[in-house]
C-alpha positions in Angstrom: 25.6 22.5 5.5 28.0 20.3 7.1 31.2 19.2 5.7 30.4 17.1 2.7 33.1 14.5 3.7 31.6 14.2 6.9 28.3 13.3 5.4 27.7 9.3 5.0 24.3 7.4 2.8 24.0 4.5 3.9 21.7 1.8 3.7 21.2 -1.7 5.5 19.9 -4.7 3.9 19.9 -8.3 4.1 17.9 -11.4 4.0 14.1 -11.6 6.1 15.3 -11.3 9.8 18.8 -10.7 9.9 18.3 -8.2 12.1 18.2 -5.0 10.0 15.6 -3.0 11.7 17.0 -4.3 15.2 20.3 -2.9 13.8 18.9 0.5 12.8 17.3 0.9 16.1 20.1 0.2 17.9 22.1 2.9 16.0 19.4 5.3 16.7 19.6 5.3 19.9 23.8 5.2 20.2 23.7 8.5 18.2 20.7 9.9 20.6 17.8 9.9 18.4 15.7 7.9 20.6 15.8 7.5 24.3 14.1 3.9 24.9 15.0 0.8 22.6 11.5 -0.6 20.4 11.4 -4.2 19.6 10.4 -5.7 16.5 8.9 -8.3 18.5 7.1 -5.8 20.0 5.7 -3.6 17.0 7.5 -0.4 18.6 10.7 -0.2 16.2 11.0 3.0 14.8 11.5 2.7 11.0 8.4 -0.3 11.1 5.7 2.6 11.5 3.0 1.0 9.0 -0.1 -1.2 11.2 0.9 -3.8 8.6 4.7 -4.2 9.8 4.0 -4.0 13.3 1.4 -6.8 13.4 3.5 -9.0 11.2 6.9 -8.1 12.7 8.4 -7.5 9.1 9.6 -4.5 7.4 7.8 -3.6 4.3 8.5 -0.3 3.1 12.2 1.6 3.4 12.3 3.8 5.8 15.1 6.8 5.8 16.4 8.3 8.9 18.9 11.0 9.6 21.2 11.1 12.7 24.7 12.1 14.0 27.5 10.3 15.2 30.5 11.3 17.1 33.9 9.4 15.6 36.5 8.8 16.8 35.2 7.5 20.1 37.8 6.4 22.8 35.4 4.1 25.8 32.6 5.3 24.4 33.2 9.0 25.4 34.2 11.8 23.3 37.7 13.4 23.0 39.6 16.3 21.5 39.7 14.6 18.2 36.1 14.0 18.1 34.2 14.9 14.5 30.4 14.8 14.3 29.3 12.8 11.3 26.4 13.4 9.5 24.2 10.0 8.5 21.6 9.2 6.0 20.2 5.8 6.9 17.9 3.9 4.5 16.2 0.4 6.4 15.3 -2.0 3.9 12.9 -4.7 3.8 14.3 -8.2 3.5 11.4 -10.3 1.9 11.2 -10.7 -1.9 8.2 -9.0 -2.7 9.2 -6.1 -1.6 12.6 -6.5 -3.6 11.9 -2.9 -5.4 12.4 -1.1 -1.9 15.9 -2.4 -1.6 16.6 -1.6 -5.7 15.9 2.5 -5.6 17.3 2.5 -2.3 20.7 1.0 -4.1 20.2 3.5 -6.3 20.6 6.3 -4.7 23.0 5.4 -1.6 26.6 5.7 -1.4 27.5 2.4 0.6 25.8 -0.2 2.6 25.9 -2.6 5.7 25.1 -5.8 4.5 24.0 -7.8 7.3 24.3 -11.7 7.8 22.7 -14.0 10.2 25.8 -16.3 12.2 23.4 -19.0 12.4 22.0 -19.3 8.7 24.9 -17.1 6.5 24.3 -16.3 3.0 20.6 -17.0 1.8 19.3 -16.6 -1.3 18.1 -12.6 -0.4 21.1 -12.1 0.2 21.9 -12.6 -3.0 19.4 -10.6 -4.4 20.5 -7.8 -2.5 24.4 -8.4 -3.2 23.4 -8.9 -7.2 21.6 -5.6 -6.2 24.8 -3.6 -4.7 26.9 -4.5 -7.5 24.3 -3.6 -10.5 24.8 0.1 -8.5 28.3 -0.5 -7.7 27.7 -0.1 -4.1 30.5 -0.6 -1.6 29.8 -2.3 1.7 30.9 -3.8 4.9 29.5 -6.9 6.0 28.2 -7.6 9.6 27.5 -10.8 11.1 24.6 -10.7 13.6 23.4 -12.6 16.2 26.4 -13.6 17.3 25.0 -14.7 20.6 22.4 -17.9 18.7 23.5 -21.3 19.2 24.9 -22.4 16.1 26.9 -19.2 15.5 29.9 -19.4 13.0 31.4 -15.8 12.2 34.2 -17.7 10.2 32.0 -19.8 8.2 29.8 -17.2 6.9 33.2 -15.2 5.9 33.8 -18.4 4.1 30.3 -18.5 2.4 30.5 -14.3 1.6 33.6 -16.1 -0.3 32.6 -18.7 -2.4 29.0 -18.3 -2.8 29.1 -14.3 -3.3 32.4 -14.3 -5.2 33.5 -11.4 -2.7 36.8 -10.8 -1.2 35.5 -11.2 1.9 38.0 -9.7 5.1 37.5 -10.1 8.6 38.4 -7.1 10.8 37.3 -8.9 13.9 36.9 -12.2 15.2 34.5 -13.4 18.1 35.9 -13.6 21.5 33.0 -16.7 22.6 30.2 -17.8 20.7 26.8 -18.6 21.2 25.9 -18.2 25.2 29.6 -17.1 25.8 29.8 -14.4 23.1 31.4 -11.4 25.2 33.1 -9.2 22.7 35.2 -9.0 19.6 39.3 -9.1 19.0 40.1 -5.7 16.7 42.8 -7.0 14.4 44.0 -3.5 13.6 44.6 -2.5 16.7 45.8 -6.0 18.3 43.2 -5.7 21.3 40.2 -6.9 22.8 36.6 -5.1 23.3 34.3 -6.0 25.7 31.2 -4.0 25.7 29.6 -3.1 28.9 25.7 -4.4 29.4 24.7 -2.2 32.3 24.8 1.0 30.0 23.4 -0.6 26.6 26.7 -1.5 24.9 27.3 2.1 25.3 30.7 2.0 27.2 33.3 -1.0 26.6 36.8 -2.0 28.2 40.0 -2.7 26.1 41.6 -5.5 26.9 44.9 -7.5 26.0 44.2 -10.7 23.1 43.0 -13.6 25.2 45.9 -16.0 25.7 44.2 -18.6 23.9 43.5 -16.9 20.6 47.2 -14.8 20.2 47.9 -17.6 17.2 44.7 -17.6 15.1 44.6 -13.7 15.6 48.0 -13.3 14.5 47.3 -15.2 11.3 44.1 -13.1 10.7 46.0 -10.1 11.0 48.5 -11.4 8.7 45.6 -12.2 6.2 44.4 -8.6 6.0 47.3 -6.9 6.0 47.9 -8.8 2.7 44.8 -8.3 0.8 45.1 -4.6 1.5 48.9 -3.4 1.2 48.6 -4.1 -2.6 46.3 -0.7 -2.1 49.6 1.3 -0.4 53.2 0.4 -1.7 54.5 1.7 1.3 52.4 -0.5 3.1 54.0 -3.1 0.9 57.1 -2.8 1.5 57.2 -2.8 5.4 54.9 -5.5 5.0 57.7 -7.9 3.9 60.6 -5.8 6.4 58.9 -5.5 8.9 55.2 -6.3 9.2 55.2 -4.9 13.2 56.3 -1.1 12.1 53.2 -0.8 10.1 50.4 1.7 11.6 47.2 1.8 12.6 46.3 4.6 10.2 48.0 3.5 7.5 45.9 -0.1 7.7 42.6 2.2 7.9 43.4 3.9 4.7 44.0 0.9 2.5 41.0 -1.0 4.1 39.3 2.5 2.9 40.6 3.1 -0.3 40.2 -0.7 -1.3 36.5 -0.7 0.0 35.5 1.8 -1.6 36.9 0.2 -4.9 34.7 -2.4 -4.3 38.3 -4.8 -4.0 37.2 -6.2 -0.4 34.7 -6.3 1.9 35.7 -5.4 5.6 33.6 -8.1 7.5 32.5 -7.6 11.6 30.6 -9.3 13.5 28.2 -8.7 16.7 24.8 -8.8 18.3 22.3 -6.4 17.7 19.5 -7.3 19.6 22.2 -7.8 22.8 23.8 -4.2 21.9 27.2 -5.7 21.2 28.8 -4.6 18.2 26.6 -1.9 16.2 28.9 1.2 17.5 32.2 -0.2 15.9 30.3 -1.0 12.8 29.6 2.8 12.7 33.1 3.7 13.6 33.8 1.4 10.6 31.3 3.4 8.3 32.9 7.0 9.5 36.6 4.7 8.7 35.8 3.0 5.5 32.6 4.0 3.6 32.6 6.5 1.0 31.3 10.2 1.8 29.5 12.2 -1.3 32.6 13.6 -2.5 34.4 10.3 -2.7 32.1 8.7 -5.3 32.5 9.2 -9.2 30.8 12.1 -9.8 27.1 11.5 -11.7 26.9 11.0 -15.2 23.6 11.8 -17.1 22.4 12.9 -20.6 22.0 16.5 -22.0 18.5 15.9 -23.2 19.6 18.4 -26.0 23.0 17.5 -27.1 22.6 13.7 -26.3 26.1 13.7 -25.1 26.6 12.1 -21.5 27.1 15.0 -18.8 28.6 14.8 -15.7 27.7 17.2 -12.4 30.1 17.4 -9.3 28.9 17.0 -5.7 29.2 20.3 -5.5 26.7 23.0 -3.9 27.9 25.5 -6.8 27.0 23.3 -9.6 23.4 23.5 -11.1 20.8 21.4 -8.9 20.2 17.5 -10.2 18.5 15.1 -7.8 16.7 11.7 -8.6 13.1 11.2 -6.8 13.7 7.7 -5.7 10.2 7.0 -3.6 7.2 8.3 -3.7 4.7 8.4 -0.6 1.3 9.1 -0.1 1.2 11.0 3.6 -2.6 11.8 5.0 -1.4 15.4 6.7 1.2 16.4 4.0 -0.2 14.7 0.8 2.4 13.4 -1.9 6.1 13.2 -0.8 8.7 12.6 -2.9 12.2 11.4 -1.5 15.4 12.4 -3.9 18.9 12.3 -4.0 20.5 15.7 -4.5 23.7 14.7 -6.4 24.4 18.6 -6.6 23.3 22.1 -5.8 21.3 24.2 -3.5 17.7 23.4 -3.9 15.7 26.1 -1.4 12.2 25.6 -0.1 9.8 27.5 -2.8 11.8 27.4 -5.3 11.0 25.7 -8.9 12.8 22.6 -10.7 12.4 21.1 -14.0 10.9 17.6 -14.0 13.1 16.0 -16.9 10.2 13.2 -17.9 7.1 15.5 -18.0 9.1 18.7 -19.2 7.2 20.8 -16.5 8.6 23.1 -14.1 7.4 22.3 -10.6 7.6 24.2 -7.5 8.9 23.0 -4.3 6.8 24.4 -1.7 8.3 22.3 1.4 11.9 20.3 1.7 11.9 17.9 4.6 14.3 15.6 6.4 12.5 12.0 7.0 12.7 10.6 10.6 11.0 7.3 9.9 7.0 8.6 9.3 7.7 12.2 10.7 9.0 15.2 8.7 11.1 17.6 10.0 11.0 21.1 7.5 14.0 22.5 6.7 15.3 25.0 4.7 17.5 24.4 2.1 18.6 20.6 0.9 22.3 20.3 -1.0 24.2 18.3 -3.0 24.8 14.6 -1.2 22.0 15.2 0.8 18.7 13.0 0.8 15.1 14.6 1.6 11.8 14.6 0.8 9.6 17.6 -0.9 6.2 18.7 -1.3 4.4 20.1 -3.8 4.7 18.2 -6.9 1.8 17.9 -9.6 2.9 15.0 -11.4 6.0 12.9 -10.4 7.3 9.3 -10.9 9.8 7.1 -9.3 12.9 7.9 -11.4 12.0 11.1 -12.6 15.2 13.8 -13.0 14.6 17.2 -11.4 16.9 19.5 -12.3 17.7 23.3 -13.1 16.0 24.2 -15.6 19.1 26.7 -17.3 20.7 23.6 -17.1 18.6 20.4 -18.3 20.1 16.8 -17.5 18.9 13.4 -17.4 19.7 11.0 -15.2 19.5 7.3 -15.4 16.4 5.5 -13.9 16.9 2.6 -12.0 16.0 -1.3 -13.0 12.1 -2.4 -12.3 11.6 -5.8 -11.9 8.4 -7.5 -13.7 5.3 -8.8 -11.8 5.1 -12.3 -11.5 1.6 -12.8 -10.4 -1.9 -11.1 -10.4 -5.2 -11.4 -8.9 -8.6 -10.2 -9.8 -10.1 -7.8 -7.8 -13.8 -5.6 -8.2 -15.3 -3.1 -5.6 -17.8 -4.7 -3.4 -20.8 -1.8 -3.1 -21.3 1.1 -5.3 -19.7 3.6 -3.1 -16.7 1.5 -3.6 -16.0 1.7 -7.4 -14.6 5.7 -6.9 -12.8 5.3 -4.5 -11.0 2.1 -5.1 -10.0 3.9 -8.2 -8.3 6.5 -6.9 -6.7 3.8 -4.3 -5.0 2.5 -6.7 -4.1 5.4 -8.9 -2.2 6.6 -5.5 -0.6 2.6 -4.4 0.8 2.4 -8.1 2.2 5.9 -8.0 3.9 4.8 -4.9 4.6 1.0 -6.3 6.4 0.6 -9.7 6.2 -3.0 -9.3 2.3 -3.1 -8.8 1.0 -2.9 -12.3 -2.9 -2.6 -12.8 -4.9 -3.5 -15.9 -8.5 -4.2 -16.9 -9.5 -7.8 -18.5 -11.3 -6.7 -21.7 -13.7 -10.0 -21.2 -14.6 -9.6 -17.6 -13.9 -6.5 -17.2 -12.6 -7.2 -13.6 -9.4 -4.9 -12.4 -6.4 -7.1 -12.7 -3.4 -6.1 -9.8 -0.1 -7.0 -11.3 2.4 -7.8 -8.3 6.4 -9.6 -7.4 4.1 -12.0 -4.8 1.0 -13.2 -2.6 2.4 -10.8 0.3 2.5 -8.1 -1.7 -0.6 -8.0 -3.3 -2.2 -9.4 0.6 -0.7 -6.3 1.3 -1.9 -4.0 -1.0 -5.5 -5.1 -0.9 -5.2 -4.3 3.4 -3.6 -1.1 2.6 -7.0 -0.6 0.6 -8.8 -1.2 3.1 -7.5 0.9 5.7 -6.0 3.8 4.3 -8.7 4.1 1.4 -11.7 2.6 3.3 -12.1 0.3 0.1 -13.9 -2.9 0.3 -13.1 -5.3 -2.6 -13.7 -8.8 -3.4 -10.9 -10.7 -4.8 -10.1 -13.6 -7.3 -7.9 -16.5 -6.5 -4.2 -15.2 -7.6 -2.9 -16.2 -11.3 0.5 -16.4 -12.5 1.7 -13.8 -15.2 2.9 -15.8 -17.9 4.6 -14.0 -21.1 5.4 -15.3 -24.8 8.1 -15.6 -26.8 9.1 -16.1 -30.3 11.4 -19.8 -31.1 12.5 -18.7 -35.0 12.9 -15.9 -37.1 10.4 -15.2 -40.3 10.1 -12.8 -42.5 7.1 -10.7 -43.4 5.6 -8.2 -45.9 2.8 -6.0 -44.4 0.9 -3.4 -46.6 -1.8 -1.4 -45.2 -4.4 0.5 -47.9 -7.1 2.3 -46.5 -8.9 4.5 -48.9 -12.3 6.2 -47.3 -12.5 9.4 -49.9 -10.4 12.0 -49.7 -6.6 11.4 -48.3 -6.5 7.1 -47.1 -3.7 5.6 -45.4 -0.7 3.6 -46.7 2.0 2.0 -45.7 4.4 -0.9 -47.1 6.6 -3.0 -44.2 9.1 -5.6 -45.1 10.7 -6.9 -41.7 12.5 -10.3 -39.8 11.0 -10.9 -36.8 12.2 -13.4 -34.1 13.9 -14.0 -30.8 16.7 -11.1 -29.9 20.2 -12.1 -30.0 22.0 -12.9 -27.3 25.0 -10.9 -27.4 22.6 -8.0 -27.1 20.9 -9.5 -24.7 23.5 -9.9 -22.4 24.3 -6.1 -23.2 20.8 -4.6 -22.2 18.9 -7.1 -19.8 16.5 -4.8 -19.2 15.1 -3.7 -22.7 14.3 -6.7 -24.2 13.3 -5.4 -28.0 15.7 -5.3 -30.3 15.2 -2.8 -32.9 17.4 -2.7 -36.2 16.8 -0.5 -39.0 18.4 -1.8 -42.5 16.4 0.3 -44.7 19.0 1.7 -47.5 17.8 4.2 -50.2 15.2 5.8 -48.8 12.1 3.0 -49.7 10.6 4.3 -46.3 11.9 7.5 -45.0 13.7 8.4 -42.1 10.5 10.3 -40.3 8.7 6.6 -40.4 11.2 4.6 -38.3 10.1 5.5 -35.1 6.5 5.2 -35.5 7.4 1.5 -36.7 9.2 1.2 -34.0 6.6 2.6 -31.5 4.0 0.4 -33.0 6.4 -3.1 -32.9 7.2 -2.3 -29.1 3.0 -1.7 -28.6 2.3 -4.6 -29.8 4.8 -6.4 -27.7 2.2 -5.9 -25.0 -0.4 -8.2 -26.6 0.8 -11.4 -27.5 -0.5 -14.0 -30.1 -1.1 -16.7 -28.2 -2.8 -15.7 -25.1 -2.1 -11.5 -25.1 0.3 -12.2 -22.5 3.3 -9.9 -22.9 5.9 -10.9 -25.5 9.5 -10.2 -24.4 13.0 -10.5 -26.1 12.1 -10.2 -29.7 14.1 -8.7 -32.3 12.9 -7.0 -35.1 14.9 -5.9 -38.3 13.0 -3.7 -41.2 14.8 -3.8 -44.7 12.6 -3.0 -47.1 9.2 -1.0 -47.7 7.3 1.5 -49.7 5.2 4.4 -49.1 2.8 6.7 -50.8 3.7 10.6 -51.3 0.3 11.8 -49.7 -1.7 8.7 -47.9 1.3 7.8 -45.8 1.9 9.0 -42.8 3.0 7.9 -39.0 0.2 6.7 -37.8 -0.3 4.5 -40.8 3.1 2.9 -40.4 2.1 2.2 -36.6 -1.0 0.7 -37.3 1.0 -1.3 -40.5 3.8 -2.5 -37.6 0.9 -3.7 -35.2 -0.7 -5.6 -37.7 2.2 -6.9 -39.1 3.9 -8.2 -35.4 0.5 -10.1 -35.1 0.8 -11.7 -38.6 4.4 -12.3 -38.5 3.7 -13.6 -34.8 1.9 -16.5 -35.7 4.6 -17.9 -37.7 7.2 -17.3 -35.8 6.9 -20.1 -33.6 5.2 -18.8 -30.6 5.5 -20.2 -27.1 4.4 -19.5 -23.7 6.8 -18.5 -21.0 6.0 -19.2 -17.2 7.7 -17.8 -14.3 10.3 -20.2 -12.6 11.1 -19.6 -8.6 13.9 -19.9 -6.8 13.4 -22.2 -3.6 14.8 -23.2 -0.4 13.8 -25.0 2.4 15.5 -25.4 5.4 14.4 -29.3 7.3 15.3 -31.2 9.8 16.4 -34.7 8.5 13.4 -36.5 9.1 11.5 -35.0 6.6 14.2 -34.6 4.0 12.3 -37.2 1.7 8.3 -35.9 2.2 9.9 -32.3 1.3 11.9 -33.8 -1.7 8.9 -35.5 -2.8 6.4 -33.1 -2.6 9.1 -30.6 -4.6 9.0 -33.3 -7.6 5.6 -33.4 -7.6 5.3 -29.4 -8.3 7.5 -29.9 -11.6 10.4 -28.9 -9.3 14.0 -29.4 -10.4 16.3 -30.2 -7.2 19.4 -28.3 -7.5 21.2 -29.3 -4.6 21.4 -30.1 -0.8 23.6 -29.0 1.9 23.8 -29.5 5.4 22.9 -26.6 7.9 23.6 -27.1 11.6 21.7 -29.8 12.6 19.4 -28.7 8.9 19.2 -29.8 5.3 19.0 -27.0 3.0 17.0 -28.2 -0.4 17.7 -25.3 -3.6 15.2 -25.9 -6.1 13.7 -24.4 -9.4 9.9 -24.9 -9.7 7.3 -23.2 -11.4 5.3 -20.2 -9.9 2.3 -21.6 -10.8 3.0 -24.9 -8.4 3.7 -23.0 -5.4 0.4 -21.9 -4.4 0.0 -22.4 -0.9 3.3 -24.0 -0.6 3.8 -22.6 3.1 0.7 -24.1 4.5 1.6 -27.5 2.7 5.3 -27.5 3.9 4.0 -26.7 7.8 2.1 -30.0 7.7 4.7 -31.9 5.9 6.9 -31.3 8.7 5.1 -30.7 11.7 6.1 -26.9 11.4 9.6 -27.3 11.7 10.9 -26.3 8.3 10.9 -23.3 6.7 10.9 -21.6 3.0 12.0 -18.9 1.2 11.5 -18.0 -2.6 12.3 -15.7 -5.0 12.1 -15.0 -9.0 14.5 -16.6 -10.4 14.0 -16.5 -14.9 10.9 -17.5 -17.2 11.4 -21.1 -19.4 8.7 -22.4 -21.9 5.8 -24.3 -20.3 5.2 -27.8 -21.1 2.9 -28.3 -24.0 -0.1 -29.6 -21.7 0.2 -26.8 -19.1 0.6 -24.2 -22.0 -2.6 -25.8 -23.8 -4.4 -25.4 -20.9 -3.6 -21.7 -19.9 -4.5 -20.4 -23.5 -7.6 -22.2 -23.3 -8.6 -20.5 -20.3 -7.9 -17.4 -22.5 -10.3 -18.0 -25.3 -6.9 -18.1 -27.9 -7.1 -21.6 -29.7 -4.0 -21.9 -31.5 -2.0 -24.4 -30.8 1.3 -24.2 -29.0 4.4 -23.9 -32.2 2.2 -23.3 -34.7 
């Protein structure tokens, strides 16, 4: 195993076409994996391997690669100085749907290029995906592509990394040229010029003296960064006010690494990937500045015994704990499962404990991923990433770990579905297979939920957006060989309590012989906000204020299991409730007829009860929406927003573009591409993403529970 601070995991996200799986291939093929450059254009990139991402030119699934790269280089060639790095690449997909890719990839990596297009700057998945790097804590360089589009601004997407991003954002480079003219890049470290050389790739470049005409602006520059990193050095400080000219190269690369890797600044560069300018002194700045393994805080996870938070080094001589952060389907290899190793030695046909199901499992194959293709090795160690086969049962977040020494770790965030479509098999020979199709596509998915409607008894696929579940019903039909008929797509609306009530619930069942008793008094109503803002991603708030011992203590969780059950089935509709708070305080129980299961089935009939009068309203899901016009048709697209419940939320100006933000309701925005291409003769474009859930309006709510057979009335 190489040295772990050689090792880098990285990963490379950004908004739809940024250029990430451009930027990946390029890379490739600097650090000799691959001999002849694929297009996305062309449907021969490496890391786009599915038939679906080639035809559509998109990236859908991550895809984790492994090269080397030799740093420093000096003209492209290799000197005495020369170490070999080891990388761990992780390609993300850039549209929405697909936003769970990008979270367990975040997870699990150690840094990330976040890519920017010159032309359109920060958009709003680049947001997600920076809300998504600082949830993990991720540190990352930004990189401004497509340097060489008319319309290019390397300065003003810095300045919108800024304000809009809240980042300390710190260029390393500027342009030398724009647009047409772009020829190469002015290092501000080093005081020079790079051209790169097109005959050989961008393979080889020239150094050359700071054009004449940009001494000034890359003086000031200079001056800027040396600033916002010597508070990271106080040597560094101090020659910064002698004598700014005595300070070092070296000593400028380890501020810009230590504060990086803080998650102070963001080192921003800029190039071309597509044009090969650019990507190799992006990965001379992920050798300089990224975190390796062992520079990370070491992982913290839970003695499942003790309780007590544990931590294990990145260290091969600690006991093994890894995180299985993907789960694939493969048709030669069966299921894969990718994981983190955070430390250990893990060998090939060895066993681990799998922390969720309690089972030991044996690993009867580690590989390393190249795209689709699995390379066997060995042995895997800690700050490695792989893949193994041979698990029985596994999940996306599962622990594995030694089982002498038992830790879990924390599971990452999973965002909720936001729309669903009906789907049932079309012949006989259909209905097997299409359910073990899906049994394998959720195993893979987390965000594709599947349920069965109790009236219809139709399949209903939960999913994050119509691409996804478009996708997921092709992936069906040629990987499974499953025909199915679908339903037009419905929104996934939830409920939510306005007021708190209280409530007595008594359960007596007596049958002969030992019945079932159980006494509840509990408050019930929306969860508090404090605690909200604490855990966003639980959203039931349990509180137990039981003094005395009216229900004893072997009780409470079974109340609290069958609260949480119930959530799933609301009152109004049996949409899914979400935030609620519930606070027992008082009870009573019977020495032999109560037991857990009666206090369950007392807490499920009570939510219900209590439900009712607690206000209950119905929740739809609210996107986030921009669209990019030309002026002409700033008023038709404004209009048509209004008319979809939309709330404008501001415009901007974009090159020769409007930009229109807006909040409007899922449920609107049905065909809202097709629309927008005829509004506009094609010109302007979309994008869309989850934003929160708000109450519906009375006569859109009346209407979706009537649909679902519930008559009560909205408040009630």
């Amino acid at each position: 195993m190489a040295d772990l601070r050689l090792q880098r995991n990285f990963g490379i996200a950004a908004h739809i076409d940024a250029g990430k799986t451009t930027t990946t291939e390029r890379i490739l093929r600097y650090t000799g994996m691959i001999h002849k450059i694929g297009e996305v254009h062309d449907g021969a990139a490496t890391t786009d391997w599915m038939e679906q991402e080639k035809e559509r030119g998109i990236t859908i699934t991550s895809a984790a690669v492994s090269c080397q790269w030799n740093f420093p280089t000096v003209k492209g060639k290799a000197d005495a100085n020369t170490k070999k790095y080891y990388f761990n690449i992780i390609d993300t997909p850039g549209h929405v749907d697909f936003t769970i890719e990008v979270e367990r990839s975040m997870r699990v990596l150690d840094g990330l290029i976040a890519l920017f297009s010159a032309v359109d700057g920060v958009e709003p998945q680049s947001e997600t995906v920076w809300r998504q790097a600082n949830r993990y804590k991720v540190p990352r360089i930004g990189f401004v592509n497509k340097m060489d589009r008319s319309g290019a601004d390397f300065l003003m997407v810095v300045k919108q990394v800024k304000e809009m991003l809240g980042a300390k954002a710190v260029p390393l480079q500027l342009p030398i040229g724009a647009e047409d003219d772009f020829k190469g890049v002015v290092d501000l470290i080093k005081m020079k010029g790079i051209i790169w050389h097109m005959e050989t790739e961008g393979m080889t470049f020239d150094e050359i003296p700071v054009p004449e005409d940009m001494v000034e602006e890359a003086n000031e520059w200079r001056q800027n960064l040396i600033e916002a990193v010597a508070e990271y050095d106080d040597k560094l400080m101090e020659k910064f006010f002698e004598d700014p000219n005595t300070i070092s190269e070296d000593e400028v690369h380890e501020a810009i690494r230590k504060a990086t890797i803080d998650l102070s600044i963001v080192p921003m560069m800029c190039g071309s990937s597509f044009k090969n300018k650019g990507v190799q002194t992006a990965l001379d700045a992920v050798c300089r500045y990224l975190p390796s393994p062992a520079d990370i805080d070491d992982i913290v996870g839970t003695n499942p015994d003790t309780l007590e938070p544990e931590v294990r080094k990145a260290d091969p001589k600690a006991p093994f704990a890894a995180l299985a952060f993907k789960i694939m389907t493969d048709p030669f290899v069966g299921r894969l499962a990718f994981f983190r190793c955070y430390s250990g030695h893990l060998d090939a046909g060895s066993y681990v404990k799998n922390m969720r199901s309690g089972k030991n499992e044996r690993i009867s194959r580690i590989m390393k991923m190249f795209a689709n293709k699995q390379n066997p090795i060995d042995f895997i160690e800690a700050g490695d990433i792989g893949a193994a086969v041979g698990f029985k049962e596994i999940k996306t977040g599962d622990t594995l770990c030694d089982e002498n020494h038992p830790i879990v770790l924390e599971n990452m965030f999973i965002p909720e579905p936001v729309i669903a479509i009906a789907i049932e098999p079309k012949t006989q020979a259909d209905v097997d297979k299409m359910g073990m199709a899906i049994a394998k596509l959720v195993e893979e998915d987390p965000t594709l939920r599947v349920n069965t409607d109790e009236d219809t008894g139709q399949t209903i696929l939960r999913g994050m957006g119509e691409l996804h579940l478009e996708i997921i019903i092709d992936r069906m039909r040629r990987e499974f060989k499953v025909e199915v008929n679908q339903g037009a797509p419905q929104v996934a609306y939830k409920e939510a309590f306005r007021k708190s009530v209280e409530h007595r619930e008594t359960l007596k069942k007596q049958t002969g012989g030992r019945g079932k008793f159980a006494d509840i008094v509990f408050e019930i109503g929306p969860a508090d906000e404090e605690w909200l803002k604490e855990n966003p991603d639980k959203g039931f708030q349990f509180v137990n204020d039981i003094f005395g011992g009216s229900i004893p203590r072997e009780f409470i969780q079974p109340i609290q299991k069958g609260f949480e059950s119930a959530m799933s089935n609301g009152v109004l509709a049996s949409f899914p409730v979400e935030n609620v708070k519930v606070r027992i305080f008082d009870g009573s129980y019977h020495q032999v007829d109560s037991d857990g299961m009666s206090f369950e089935l007392c807490a499920r009939a009570g939510f219900r009860e209590a439900g009712r009068k607690a206000q209950p309203v119905l929740l739809e899901p609210i996107m986030k929406v921009e669209v990019i016009t030309p002026d002409q048709y700033m008023g038709d697209v404004t209009g048509d927003l209004n008319r979809r419940r939309g709330m404008l939320e501001g415009m901007d100006t974009r090159g020769n573009a409007q930009v229109i933000k807006a909040k409007v309701p899922l449920s609107e925005m049905f065909g809202y591409v097709t629309q927008l291409r005829s509004l506009s003769s094609g010109r302007a474009t979309s994008t869309m993403e989850f934003s929160h859930y708000s109450p519906a309006p009375t006569n859109i709510a009346e209407e979706v529970i009537a649909k679902s057979k519930g008559k009560v009335k909205v408040g009630e």
